[in-house]
C-alpha atoms as a printed R data frame, in Angstrom:
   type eleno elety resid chain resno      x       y      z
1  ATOM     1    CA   UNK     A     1 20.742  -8.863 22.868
2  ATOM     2    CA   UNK     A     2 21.784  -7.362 26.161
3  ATOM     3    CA   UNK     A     3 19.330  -8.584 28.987
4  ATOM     4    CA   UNK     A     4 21.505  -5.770 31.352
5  ATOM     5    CA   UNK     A     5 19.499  -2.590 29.504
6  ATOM     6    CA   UNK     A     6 15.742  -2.366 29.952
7  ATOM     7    CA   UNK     A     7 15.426  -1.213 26.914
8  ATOM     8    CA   UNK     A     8 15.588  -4.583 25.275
9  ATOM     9    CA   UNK     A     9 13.364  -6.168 27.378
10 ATOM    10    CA   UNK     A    10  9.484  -5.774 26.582
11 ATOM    11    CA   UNK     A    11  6.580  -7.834 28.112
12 ATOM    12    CA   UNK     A    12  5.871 -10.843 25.934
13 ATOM    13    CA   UNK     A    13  9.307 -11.872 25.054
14 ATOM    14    CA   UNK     A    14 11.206 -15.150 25.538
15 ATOM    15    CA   UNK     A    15 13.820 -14.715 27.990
16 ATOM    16    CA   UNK     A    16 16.226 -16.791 29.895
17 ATOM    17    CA   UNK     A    17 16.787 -16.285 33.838
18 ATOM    18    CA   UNK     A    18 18.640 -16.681 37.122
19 ATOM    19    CA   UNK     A    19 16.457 -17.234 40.112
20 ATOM    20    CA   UNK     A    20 17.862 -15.812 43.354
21 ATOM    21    CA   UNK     A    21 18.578 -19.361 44.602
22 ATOM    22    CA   UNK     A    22 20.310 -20.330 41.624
23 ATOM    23    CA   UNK     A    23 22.411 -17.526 41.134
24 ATOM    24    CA   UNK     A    24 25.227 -19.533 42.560
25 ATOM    25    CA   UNK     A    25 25.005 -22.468 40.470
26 ATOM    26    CA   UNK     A    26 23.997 -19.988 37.499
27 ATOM    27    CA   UNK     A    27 20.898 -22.655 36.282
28 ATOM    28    CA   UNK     A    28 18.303 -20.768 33.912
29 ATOM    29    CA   UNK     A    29 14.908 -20.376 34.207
30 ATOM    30    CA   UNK     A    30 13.425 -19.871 30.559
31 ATOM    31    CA   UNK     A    31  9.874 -18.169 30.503
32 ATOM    32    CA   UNK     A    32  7.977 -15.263 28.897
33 ATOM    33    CA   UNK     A    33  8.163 -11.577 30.585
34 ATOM    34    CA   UNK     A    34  5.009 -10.840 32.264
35 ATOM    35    CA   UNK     A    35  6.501  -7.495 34.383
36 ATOM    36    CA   UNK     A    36  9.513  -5.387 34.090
37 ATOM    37    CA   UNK     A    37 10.681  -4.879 37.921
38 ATOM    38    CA   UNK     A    38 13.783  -3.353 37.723
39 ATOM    39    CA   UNK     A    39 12.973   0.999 37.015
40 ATOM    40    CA   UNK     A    40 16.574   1.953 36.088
41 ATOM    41    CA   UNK     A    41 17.485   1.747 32.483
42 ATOM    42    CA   UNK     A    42 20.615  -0.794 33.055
43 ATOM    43    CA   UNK     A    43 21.909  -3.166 35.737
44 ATOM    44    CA   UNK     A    44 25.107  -4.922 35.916
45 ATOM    45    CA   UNK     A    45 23.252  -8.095 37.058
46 ATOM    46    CA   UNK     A    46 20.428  -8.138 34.171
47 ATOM    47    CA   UNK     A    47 17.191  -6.786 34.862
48 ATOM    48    CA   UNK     A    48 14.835  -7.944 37.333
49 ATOM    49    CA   UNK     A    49 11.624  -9.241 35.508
50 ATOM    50    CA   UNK     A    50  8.024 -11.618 36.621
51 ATOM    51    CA   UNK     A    51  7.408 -14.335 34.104
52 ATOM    52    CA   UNK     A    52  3.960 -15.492 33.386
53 ATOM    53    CA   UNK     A    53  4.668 -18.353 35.542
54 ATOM    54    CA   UNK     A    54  5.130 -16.325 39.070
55 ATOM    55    CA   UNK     A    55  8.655 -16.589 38.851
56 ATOM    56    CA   UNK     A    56 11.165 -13.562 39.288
57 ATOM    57    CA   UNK     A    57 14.614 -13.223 38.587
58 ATOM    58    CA   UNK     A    58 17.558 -11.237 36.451
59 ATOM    59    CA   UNK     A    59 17.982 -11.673 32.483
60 ATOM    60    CA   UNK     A    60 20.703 -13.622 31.360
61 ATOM    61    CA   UNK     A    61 19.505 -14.221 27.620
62 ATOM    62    CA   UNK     A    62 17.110 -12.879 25.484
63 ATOM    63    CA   UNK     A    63 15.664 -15.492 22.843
64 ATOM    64    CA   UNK     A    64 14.551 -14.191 19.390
């Protein structure tokens, strides 16, 4: 799964991300999608989501 279109992103999935501090050592955050942030239907960086635990960053991965 592509975590760059919003279309495969839906609140309550597992998802692996990059926090804007990390984003140069590229370390992953995994969590569950509270909030969808980004509006526009793709970004070359991953969409912006909230997880449930506060934290926001860009998908990376998307866990089944």
């Amino acid at each position: 799964m592509d975590g760059t279109k919003r279309v495969n992103i839906k609140s309550g999935i597992r998802v692996a991300i990059v926090l804007k501090q990390d984003q140069q050592s590229g370390l992953l955050t995994e969590g569950i999608v509270r909030d969808i942030l980004t509006k526009s239907p793709n970004h070359p960086h991953g969409i912006k989501v909230r997880l449930m635990s506060g934290e926001v960053g860009r998908v990376k991965e998307i866990h089944p």
